[in-house]
Structures are given as structure tokens and as C-alpha cells.
C-alpha positions as CSV (number, residue, x, y, z in Angstrom):
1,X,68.6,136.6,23.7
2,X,71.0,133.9,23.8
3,X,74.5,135.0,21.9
4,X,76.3,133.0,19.4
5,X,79.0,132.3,21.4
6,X,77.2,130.5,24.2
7,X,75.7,128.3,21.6
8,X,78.1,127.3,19.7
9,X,80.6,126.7,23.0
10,X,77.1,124.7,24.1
11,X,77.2,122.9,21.1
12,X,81.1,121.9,20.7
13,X,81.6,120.9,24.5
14,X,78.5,118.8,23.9
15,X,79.9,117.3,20.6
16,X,83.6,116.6,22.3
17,X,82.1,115.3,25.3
18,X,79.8,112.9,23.8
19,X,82.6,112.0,21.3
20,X,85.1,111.4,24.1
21,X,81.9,109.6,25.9
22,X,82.3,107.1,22.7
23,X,85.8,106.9,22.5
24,X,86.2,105.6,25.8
25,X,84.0,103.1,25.8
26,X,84.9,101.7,23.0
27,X,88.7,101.0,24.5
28,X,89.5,98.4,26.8
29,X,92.6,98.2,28.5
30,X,94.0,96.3,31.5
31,X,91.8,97.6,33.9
32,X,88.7,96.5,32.0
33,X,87.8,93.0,33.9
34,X,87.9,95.1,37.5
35,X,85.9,97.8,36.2
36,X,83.3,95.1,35.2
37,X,83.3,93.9,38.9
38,X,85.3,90.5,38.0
39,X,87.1,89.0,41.0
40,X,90.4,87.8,39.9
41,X,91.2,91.6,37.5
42,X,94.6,93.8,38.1
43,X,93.5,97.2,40.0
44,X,96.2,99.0,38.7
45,X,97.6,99.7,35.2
46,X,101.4,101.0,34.2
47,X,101.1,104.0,32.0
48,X,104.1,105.8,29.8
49,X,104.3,109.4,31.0
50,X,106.9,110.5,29.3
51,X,110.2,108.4,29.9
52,X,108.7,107.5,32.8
53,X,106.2,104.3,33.8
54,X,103.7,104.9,36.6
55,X,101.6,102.8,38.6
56,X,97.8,104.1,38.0
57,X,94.8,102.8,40.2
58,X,92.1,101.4,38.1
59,X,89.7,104.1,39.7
60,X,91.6,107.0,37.8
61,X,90.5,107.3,35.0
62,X,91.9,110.6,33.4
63,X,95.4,109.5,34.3
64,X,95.0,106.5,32.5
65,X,94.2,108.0,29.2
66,X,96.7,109.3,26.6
67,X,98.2,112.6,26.4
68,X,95.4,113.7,23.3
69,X,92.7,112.3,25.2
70,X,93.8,114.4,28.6
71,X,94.5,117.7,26.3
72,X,90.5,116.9,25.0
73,X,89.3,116.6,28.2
74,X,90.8,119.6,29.5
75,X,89.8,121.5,26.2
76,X,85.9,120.3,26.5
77,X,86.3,121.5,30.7
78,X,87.3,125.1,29.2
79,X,84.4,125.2,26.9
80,X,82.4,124.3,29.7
81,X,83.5,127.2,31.6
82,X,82.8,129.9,28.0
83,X,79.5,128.4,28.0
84,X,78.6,128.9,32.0
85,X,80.4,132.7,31.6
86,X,78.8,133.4,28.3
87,X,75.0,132.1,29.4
88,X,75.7,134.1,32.7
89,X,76.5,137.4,31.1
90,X,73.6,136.5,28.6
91,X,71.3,136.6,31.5
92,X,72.5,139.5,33.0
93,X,71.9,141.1,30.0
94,X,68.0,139.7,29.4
95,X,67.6,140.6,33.1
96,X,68.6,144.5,32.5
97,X,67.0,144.9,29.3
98,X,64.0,143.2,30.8
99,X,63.9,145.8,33.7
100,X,64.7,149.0,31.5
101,X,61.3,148.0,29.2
102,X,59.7,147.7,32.6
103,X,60.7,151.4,33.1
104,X,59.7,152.9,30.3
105,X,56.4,150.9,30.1
């Protein structure tokens, strides 16, 4: 049996990703034109981190995002990881109570 945990950190990772998925492509930002493979495009960006502003490569994207974005990126990767522990323990489980009926039977 599949717990209530593992579905619903299943079911909000999946939500967050897929809104982040939407998010993102919706944005365009300097780095757009060499994504798209145009010749003459930038393949760097400067980002505000903090007081400071950094040179990015086009290539990195997490870097490239805003501080919110990078927090619910990092928030989806943990559910991620609550999902893989929970299923696993959930499995562990079926597999024990699976082999106990197989001893009594």
C-alpha cells in the first residue's frame, strides 16, 4: 500500500516542477537568442547576487534564475528525495508483509 505521504510529495514535486517547467519558458532573458542557436547572441549574462554582479555562462541555467526561483528548485529537489525515501520504505514494507502472509499461508 502506497502511504499518503509518498503521494502527495509525488503529487507536489510534480506540480512545482511542471509549474517551474512553465515559468521558465515563458521568460526570456539575454541569453535567449544563443540558446536558440542564433550566431551573433551574448553567451553570458550579468546577474545581481546580492550587491554583487556576476558573469554567468548562458549554459547555467540555475544560476541565472532569481533567488525564489533557486529556493523552488531546491524545495521541489527535497520533495524529490521524501518521495524516493517514502516509496522505498513503502516497498520495504509491501515486501515484509508480503512474505509474512507467505508464512502463514
Amino acid at each position: 500500500m502506497i502511504s499518503r505521504v509518498t503521494l502527495f510529495s509525488l503529487l507536489l514535486g510534480l506540480m512545482l516542477g511542471a509549474g517551474l517547467l512553465l515559468w521558465s519558458v515563458a521568460q526570456r532573458d539575454a541569453c535567449t537568442p544563443y540558446l536558440l542557436g542564433e550566431k551573433p547572441a551574448q553567451t553570458s549574462e550579468y546577474v545581481e547576487s546580492g550587491t554583487r554582479t556576476i558573469e554567468v555562462p548562458c549554459n547555467d541555467w540555475f544560476m541565472r534564475q532569481p533567488l525564489r526561483v533557486q529556493v523552488l528548485c531546491m524545495l521541489d529537489l527535497a520533495l524529490a528525495v521524501v518521495f524516493v525515501l517514502n516509496a522505498l520504505s513503502d516497498l520495504r514494507e509491501w515486501l515484509e508483509s508480503r512474505r509474512r502472509w507467505r508464512q502463514t499461508s
